[in-house]
C-alpha positions as CSV (number, residue, x, y, z in Angstrom):
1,X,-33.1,-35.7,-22.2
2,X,-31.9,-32.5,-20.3
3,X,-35.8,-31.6,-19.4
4,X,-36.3,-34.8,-18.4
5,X,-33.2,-35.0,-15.6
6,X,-34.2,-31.3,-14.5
7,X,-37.6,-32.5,-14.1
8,X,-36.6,-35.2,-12.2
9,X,-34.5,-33.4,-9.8
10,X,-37.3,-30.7,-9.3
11,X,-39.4,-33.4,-8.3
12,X,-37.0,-34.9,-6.2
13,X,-36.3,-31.9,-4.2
14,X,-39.9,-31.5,-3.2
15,X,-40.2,-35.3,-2.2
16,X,-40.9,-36.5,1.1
17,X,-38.3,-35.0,3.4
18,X,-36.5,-33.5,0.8
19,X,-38.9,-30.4,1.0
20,X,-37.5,-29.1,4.4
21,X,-33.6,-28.0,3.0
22,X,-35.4,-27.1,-0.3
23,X,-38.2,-25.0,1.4
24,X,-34.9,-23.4,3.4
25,X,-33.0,-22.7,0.7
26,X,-35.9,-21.3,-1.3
27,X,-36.4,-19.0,2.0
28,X,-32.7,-17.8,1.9
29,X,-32.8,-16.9,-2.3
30,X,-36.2,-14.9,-1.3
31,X,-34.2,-13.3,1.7
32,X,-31.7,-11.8,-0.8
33,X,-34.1,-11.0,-3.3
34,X,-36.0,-8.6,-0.8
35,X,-32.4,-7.3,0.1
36,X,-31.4,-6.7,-3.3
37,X,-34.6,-5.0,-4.1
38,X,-34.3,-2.9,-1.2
39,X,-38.1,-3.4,-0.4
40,X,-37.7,-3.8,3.3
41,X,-35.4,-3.4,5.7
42,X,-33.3,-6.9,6.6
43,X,-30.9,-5.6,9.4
44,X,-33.0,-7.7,11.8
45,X,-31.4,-11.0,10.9
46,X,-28.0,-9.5,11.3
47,X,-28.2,-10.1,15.0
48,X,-24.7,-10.4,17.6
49,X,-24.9,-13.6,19.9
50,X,-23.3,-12.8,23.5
51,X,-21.0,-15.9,23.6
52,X,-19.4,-14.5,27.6
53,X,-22.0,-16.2,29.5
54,X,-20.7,-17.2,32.8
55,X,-21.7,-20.9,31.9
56,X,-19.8,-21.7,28.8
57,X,-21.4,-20.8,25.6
58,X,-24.2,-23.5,25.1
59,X,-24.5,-25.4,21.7
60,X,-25.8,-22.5,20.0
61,X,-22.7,-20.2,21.1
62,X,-20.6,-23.2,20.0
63,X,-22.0,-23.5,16.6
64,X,-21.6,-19.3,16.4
65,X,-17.6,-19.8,16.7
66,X,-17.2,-22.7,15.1
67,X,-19.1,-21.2,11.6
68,X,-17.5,-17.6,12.7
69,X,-20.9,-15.9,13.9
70,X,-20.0,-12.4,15.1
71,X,-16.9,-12.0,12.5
72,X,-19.2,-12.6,9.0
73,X,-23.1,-11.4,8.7
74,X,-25.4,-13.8,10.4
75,X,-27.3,-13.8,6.9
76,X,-24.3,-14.8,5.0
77,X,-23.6,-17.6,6.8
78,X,-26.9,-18.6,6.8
79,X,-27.3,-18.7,3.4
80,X,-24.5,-20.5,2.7
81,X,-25.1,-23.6,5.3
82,X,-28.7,-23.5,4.2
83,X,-27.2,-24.0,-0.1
84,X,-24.6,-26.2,1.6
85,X,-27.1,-28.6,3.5
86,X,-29.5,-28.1,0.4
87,X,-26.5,-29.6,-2.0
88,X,-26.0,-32.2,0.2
89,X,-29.6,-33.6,0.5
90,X,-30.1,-33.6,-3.6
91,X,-26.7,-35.9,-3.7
92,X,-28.8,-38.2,-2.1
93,X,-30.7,-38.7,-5.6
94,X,-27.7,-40.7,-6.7
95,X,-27.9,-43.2,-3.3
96,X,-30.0,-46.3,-4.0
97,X,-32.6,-44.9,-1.3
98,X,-36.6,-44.2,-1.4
99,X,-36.1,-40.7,-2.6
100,X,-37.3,-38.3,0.6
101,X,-38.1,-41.7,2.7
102,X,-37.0,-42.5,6.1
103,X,-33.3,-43.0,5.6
104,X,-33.5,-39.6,3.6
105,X,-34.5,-38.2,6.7
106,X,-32.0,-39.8,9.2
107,X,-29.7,-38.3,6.9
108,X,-30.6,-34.6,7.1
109,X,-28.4,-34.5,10.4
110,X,-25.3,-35.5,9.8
111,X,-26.1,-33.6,6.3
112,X,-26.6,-30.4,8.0
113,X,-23.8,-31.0,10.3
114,X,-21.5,-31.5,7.7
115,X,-22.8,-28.6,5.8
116,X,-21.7,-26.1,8.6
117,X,-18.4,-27.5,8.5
118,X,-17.6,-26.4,5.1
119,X,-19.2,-23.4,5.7
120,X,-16.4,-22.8,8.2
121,X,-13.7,-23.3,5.6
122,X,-16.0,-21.3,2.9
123,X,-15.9,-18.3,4.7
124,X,-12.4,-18.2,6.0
125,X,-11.2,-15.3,3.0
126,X,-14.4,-13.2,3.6
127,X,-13.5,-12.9,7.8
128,X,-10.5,-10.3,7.3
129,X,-12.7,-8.6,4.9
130,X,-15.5,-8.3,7.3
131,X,-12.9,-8.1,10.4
132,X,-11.2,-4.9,8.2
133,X,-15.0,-3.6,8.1
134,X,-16.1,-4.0,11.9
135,X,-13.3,-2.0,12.7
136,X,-13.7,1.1,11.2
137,X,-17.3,0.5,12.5
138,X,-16.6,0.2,15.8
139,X,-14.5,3.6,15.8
140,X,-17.2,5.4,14.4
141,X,-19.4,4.0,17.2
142,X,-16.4,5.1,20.0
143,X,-16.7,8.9,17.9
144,X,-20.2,10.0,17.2
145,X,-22.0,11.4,20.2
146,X,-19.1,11.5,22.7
147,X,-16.9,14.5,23.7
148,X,-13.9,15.5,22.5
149,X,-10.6,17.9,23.1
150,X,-9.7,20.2,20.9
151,X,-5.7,19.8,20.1
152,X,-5.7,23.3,17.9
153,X,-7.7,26.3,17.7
154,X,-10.5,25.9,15.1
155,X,-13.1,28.2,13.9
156,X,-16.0,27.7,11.3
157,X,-15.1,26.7,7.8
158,X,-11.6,25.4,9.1
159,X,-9.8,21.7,9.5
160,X,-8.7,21.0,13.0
161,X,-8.1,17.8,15.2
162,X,-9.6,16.5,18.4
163,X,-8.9,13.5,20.9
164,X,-11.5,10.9,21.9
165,X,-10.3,10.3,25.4
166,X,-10.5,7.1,26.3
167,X,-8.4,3.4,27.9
168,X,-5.5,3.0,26.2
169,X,-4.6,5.1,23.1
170,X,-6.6,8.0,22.5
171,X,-8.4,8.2,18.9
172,X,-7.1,11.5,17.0
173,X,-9.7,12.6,14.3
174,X,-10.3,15.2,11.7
175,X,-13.1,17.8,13.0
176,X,-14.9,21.0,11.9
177,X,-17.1,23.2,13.1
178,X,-20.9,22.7,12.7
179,X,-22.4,26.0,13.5
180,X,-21.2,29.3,12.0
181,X,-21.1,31.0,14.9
182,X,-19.3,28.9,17.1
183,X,-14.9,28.5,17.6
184,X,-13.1,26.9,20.2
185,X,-9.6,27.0,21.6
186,X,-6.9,24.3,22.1
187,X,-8.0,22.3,25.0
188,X,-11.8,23.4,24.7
189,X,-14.1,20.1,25.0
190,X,-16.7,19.4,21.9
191,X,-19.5,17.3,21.0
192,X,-18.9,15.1,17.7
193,X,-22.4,14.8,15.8
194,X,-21.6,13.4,12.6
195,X,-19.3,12.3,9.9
196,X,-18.6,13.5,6.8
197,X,-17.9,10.2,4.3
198,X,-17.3,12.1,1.6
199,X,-14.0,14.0,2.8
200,X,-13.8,11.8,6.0
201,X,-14.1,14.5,8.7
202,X,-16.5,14.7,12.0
203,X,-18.8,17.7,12.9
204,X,-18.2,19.3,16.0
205,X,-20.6,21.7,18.2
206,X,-20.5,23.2,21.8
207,X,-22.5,20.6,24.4
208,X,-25.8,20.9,24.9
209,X,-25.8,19.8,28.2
210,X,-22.7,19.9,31.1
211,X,-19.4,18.4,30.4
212,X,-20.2,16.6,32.7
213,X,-23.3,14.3,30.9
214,X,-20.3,13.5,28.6
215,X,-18.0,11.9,30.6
């Protein structure tokens, strides 16, 4: 009896109309399959939307805040309208309707419509988690590659601090010296190349170019 009713349902979702939110939601499973195999790289779909047009936002822009675009992954959120709107559209099977007919069809709007409502409340724990994320993010972004002052002494092989100089507070961070033979004095400009994750420090070296290509 159980075969049967899964049988049933699997030919159901590839019925008439039925085939476009099950195609989509077989697209999104591969999607994370890929990811999880690490076979290719997936950043691509993890795109940012520029919602400060000077002409309102559009209805794409719209949909982006209402479903929190921008604050969670654009692939996340995909994937969880595209099982949403897939749910939806196999409740159908229990609506005395042609399965995948025409009023299956008229109702993959307001199906997917509603589906990216409850995507909005679904996500709602996982935006301060992603929020917390972004942040430390975006500091790293205002770090690497730009200049710095040196607030102590430092030579190689010690732990000093810099400022990032920039509108509004300054960001303080932990720095040492990449090349052996370099030091630098209190006040003495740097260029921060990279991060250390493991003991959460930045490496700093002389500038290539003039202070001034820094500014």
């Amino acid at each position: 009896m159980k075969e049967a009713v899964e049988i049933e349902l699997l030919r159901f979702a590839f019925t008439g109309v039925n085939i476009i939110p099950t195609v989509l939601f077989l697209m999104i499973q591969l999607y994370w399959l890929v990811a999880i195999l690490g076979l290719f790289d997936l950043d691509f779909l993890d795109f940012d939307l520029d919602l400060d047009g000077s002409e309102g936002v559009g209805p794409i822009g719209a949909l982006a805040v209402i479903i929190n675009i921008g604050q969670v992954p654009v692939a996340l959120v995909f994937s969880i309208v595209a099982a949403n709107f897939w749910i939806l559209a196999m409740m159908t099977y229990f609506l005395p309707i042609e399965a995948g007919g025409v009023i299956s069809g008229i109702l993959l709007l307001p199906e997917l419509i509603v589906s990216v409502f409850i995507t909005k409340f679904e996500i709602k724990p996982l935006r301060m988690v992603f929020r917390d994320r972004k942040g430390e993010d975006d500091i790293e972004h205002k770090v690497l590659s730009h200049k710095c002052r040196l607030i102590t002494d430092l030579e190689y092989g010690r732990l000093g601090q810099a400022e990032i100089e920039q509108e509004g507070a300054s960001i303080v961070i932990n720095v040492k010296v990449m090349i052996k033979e370099e030091s630098f004095k209190k006040n003495e400009h740097a260029l921060v190349f990279s991060k250390d994750e493991n003991e959460d420090f930045y490496l700093i070296a002389k500038p290539l170019l003039s202070e001034e290509y820094y500014d």
